[in-house]
N, C-alpha and C positions, 0 to 999 in steps of 0.2 A: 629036302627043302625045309627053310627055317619056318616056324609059321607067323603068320602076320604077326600076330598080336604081339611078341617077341620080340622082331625089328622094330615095330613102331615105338615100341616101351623104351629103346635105347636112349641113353639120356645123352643130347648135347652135349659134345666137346663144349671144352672152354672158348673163348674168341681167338687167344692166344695160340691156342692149339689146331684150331680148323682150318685154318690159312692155307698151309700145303697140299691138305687133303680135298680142300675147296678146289685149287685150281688143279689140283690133276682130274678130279674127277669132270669137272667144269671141260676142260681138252676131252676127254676120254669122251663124255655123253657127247661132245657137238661131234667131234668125229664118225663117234658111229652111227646118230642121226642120219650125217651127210651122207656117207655109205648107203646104208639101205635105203632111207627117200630118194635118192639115183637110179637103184636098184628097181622098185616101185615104177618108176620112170622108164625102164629099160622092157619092163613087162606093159608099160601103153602106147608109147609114140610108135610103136614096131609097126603096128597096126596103119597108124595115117603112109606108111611107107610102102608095105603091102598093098596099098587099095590099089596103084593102076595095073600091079602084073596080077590080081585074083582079078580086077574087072576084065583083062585081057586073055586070061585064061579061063576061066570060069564064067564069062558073059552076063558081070551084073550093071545095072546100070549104077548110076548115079543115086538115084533114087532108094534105091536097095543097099548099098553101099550106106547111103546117109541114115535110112533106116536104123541100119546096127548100131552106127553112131548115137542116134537119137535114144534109143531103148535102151543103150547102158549106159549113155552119159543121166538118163533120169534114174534110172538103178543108181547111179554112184553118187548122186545127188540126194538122193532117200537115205541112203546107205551111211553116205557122210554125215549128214544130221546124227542119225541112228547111233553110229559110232562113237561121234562125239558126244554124247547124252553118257553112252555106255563107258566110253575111257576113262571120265571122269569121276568113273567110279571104278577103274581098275588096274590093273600094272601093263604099262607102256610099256615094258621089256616084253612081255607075254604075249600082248594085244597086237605089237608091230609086227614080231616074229611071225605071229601064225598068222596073220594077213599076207606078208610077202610070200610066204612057205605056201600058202590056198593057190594063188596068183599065179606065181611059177608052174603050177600044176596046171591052170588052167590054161597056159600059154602052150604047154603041150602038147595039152590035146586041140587045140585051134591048128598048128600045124599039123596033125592028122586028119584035120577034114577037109569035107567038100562041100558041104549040103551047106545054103543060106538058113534055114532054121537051125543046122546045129551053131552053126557061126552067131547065128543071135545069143544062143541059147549057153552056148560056152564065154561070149563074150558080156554078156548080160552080169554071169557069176563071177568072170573074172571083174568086174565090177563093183561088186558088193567086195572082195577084197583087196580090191585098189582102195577102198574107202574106208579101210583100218590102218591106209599109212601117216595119214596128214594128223587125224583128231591126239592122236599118243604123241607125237610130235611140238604139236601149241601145247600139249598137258608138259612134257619135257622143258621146252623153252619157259614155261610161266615160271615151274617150279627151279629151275638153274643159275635161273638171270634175270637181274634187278629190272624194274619199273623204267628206268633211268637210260638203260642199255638193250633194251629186248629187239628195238625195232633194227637195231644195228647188229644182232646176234642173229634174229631171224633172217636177217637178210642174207649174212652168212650162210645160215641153214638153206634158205631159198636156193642156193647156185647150184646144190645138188639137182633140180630138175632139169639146172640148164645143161649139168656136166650128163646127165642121163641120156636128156633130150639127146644132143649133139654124139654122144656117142652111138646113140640107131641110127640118125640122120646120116654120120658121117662112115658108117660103116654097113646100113643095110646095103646100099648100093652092091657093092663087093658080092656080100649075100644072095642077091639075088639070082646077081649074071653070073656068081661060077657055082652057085649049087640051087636057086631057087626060094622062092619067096615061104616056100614053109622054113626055112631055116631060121628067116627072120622070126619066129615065133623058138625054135628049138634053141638054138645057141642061147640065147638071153633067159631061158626057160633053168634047163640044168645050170648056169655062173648061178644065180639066184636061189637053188636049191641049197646049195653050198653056201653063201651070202646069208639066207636067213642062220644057219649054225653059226656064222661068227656075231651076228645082231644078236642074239639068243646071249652070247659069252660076255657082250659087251654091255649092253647097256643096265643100268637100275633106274629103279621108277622115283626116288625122290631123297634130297637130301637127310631127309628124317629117316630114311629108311637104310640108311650108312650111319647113323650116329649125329649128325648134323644138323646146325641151327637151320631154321628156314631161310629164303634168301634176303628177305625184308630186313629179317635181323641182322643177319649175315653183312648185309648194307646200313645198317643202321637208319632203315628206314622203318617210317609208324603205320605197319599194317596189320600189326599184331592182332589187334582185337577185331579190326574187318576178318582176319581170317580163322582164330575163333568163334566168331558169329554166323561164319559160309560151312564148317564143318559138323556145325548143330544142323545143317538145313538138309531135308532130303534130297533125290536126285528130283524130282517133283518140284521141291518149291525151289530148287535151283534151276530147272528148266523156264517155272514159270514169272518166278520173281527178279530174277537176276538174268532173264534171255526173253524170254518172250512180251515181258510189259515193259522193255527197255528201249524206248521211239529210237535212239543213237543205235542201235544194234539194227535198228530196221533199216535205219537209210543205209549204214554199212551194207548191207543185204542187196538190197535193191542197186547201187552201187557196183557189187560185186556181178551182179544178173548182165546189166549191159555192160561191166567191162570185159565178159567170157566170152560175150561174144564176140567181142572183139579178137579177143585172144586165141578164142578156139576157132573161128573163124579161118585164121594163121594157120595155127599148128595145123588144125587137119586138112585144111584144103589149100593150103601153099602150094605143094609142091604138084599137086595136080593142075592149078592156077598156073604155075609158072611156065609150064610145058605146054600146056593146051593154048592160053592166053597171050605168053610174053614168048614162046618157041622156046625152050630151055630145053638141053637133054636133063637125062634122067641124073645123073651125076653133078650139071652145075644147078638144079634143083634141088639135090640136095644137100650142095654147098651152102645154097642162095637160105633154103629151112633151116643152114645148121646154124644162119647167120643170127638168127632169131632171136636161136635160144641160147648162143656164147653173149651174145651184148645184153638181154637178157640180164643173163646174171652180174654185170655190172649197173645195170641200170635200177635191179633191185639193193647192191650194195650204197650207190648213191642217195636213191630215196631214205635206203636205212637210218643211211649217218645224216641226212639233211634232216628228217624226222627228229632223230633224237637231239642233235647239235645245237643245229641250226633254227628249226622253228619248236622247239622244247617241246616236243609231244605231239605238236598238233597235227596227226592223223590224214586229217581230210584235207588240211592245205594245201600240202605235199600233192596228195594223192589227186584233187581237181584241177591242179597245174600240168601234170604231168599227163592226164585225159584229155585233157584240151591240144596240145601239143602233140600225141597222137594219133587224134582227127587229120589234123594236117599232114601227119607222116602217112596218112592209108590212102587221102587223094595221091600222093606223091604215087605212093604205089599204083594206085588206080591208073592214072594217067600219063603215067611216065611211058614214053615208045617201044615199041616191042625190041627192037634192036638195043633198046640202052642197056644191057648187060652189068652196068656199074650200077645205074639209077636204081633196078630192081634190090641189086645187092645193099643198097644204101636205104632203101624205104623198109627190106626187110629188118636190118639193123636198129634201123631209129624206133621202127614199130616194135620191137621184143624189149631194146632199153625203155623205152617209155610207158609202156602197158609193163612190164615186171613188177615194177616199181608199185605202182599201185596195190598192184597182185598181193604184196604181202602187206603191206599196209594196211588191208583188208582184215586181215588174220589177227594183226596186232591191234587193230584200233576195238575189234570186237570183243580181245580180251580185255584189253583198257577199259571199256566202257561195262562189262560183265562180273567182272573179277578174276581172281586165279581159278578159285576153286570151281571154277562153269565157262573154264576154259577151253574143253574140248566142244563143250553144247554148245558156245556161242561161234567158235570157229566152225564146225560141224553146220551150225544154221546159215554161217554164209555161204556155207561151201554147196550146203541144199539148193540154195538160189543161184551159186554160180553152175553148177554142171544143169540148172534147169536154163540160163543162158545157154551152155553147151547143147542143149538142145534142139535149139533153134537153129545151132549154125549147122547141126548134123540132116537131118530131115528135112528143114528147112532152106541152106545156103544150096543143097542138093537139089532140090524139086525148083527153086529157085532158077538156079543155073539150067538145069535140063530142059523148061520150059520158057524163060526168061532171058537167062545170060548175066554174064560175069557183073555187065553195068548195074544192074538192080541188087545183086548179091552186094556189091559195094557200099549201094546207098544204103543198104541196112546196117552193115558196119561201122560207115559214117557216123548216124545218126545216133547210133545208140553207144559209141566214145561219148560225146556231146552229155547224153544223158548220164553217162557214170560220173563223169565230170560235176552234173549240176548236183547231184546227190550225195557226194563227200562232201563240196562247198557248205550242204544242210548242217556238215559237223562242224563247220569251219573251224568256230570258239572253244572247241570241246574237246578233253584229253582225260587220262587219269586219275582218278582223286587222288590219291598217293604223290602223283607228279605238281598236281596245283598244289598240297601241302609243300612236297618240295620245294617248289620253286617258289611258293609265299615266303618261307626262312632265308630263303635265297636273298628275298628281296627285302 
């Protein structure tokens, strides 16, 4: 191994020179991002697919069920903060490795058990390392790809959850009925053990650390001295100065809290919803969940390029347009006839493209507003308040429904689209400083 201090000292290609080595690497890192954030994926969704054949075989309730949910989604919540504080002061190659590589292991031993405490207890950990995939990832995207282009790059990056997602959704089924619901934890378990050694081969932590201009230069954009001024600061006054006294990072925040619940809302209790509620078997349930997370991923590709195009940076435009328009898609859901078979499939769709979108917008406006170099802390800090959204909808959309019923579960749904909505709008005016220098020469 080279040691730091060595790679860093490497002096800049010329302009002239770094061109070809920009874009192959620039392919190379977003590829194997995609890859293992899929990956990442493939070790969580398993779980929402698992839950009716372990409630059916193992006799848990709802409640208990939602339980597990709730206790790792605030582990992975804590954990994402944590992580992101931590990446950002480490090598993304290293950091996503041994997060997916922890993971894999833990999905292992989930299908070896039986006991609801070990199921907490293993799902809880596998948690804290689902929560070293995302913060290496914003540190990869800040440091790759320009101001200019991130939100259209991440959104690329984004489709890996949906290509994850859909691949448990559209393949546990199989799973279960010819060998059983622990396999859904085995299979995905071993690909992923093998998957973190090619992430391991593939990726490097930053263009400086290849020989290369930073990206700003690279663009010929003026962030130079912003970023000599962020590399003097410690992890400390980067947490507190550049994330925590930053009001734009907070509404982000809050923002991100009630759209998870929207989101996670979906992902884990669709397919339970769709079967119990609208009568689906188990198979067009989870056609109906894969429908999700495939539009999904175009829904976040459109936000991308409308963010960066279309409305030049501005973040929360995008993102309270697209809130609001998924309130209406979750009535649709809500109310739409048990027999409509289409309706379901079309409310699931619009509700994955619409809420996506936001979803990374979330990611990008918070390094926008934070900087590069407090990029994983400030992603990391919204992602603390989206999995504490996820918790509501695990323990809570549970205890909800078991006592309540589906109609109340919804109207918290509802209401709280509404509320993500009004809290990007708080960004409306607001985007990058790099981008307003831009776009003032622009103008």
């Amino acid at each position: 191994m080279v040691p730091s201090y060595i790679i860093t000292s490497i002096p800049p290609l010329d302009s002239a020179d770094n061109r070809p080595a920009y874009k192959y690497w620039r392919i190379r890192i977003m590829y194997s991002m995609m890859i293992g954030y899929a990956g990442f994926y493939l070790l969580r969704q398993n779980f929402t697919m698992a839950i009716p054949s372990m409630q059916s075989e193992l006799g848990y309730s709802k409640t208990q069920i939602g339980l597990i949910i709730t206790l790792a989604a605030i582990v992975y919540g804590l954990g994402k903060g944590l992580s992101g504080l931590l990446s950002d002061r480490s090598n993304a190659r290293y950091f996503m490795t041994f997060g997916l590589l922890m993971s894999a292991v833990m999905n292992f031993f989930m299908g070896m058990s039986s006991s609801l405490t070990l199921f907490m207890v293993l799902w809880t950990l596998n948690s804290i390392f689902q929560s070293m995939g995302w913060p290496p990832c914003a540190r990869l995207l800040t440091h790759w790809f320009s101001p200019k282009e991130i939100a259209t790059k991440w959104a690329l990056w984004n489709t890996s959850q949906q290509i994850g997602g859909g691949i448990v959704l559209i393949s546990a089924p199989f799973l279960i009925e010819h060998f059983g619901w622990r396999y859904v934890f085995y299979v995905p378990s071993i690909f992923c053990i093998f998957l973190a050694a090619f992430l391991f081969n593939r990726l490097r932590d930053t263009p400086e650390s290849l020989g290369l201009p930073s990206i700003e230069s690279h663009h010929g954009l003026s962030n130079g001295v912003e970023d000599e001024e962020d590399e003097r600061l410690s992890m400390r006054q980067i947490m507190f100065d550049k994330v925590m006294k930053n009001k734009l990072v907070w509404y982000v925040c809050f923002a991100n809290f009630f759209l998870y619940i929207v989101r996670m809302a979906v992902f884990y209790w669709a397919p339970t919803f769709l079967r119990e509620f609208k009568g689906s078997s188990l198979y067009m349930a989870g056609w109906q969940a894969a429908a999700f997370d495939l539009t999904g991923m175009f829904g976040g590709l459109v936000a991308g390029y409308l963010s960066d195009k279309v409305f030049e940076g501005h973040r929360g435009q995008v993102g309270s347009i697209f809130m609001v328009l998924s309130c209406l898609c979750v009535v649709l859901l809500w109310k739409s006839p048990v027999e409509s078979a289409w309706l379901h499939f079309i409310g699931m769709m619009a509700i994955g493209f619409l809420v996506s979108g936001p979803q990374i917008l979330v990611g990008v406006a918070a390094t926008d507003f934070a900087s590069k170099k407090a990029a994983g802390a400030a992603s990391g800090l919204t992602g603390t308040f989206g999995y504490l959204g996820t918790a509501i909808t695990g323990v809570g959309i549970g205890f909800i429904v078991d006592y309540s019923g589906w109609d109340d579960a919804f109207l918290l749904v509802t209401v709280s689209a509404l509320l993500s909505a009004f809290f990007f709008a708080l960004t409306w005016n607001h985007r990058a400083k790099v981008l307003e220098e831009a776009y003032d020469e622009k103008l």
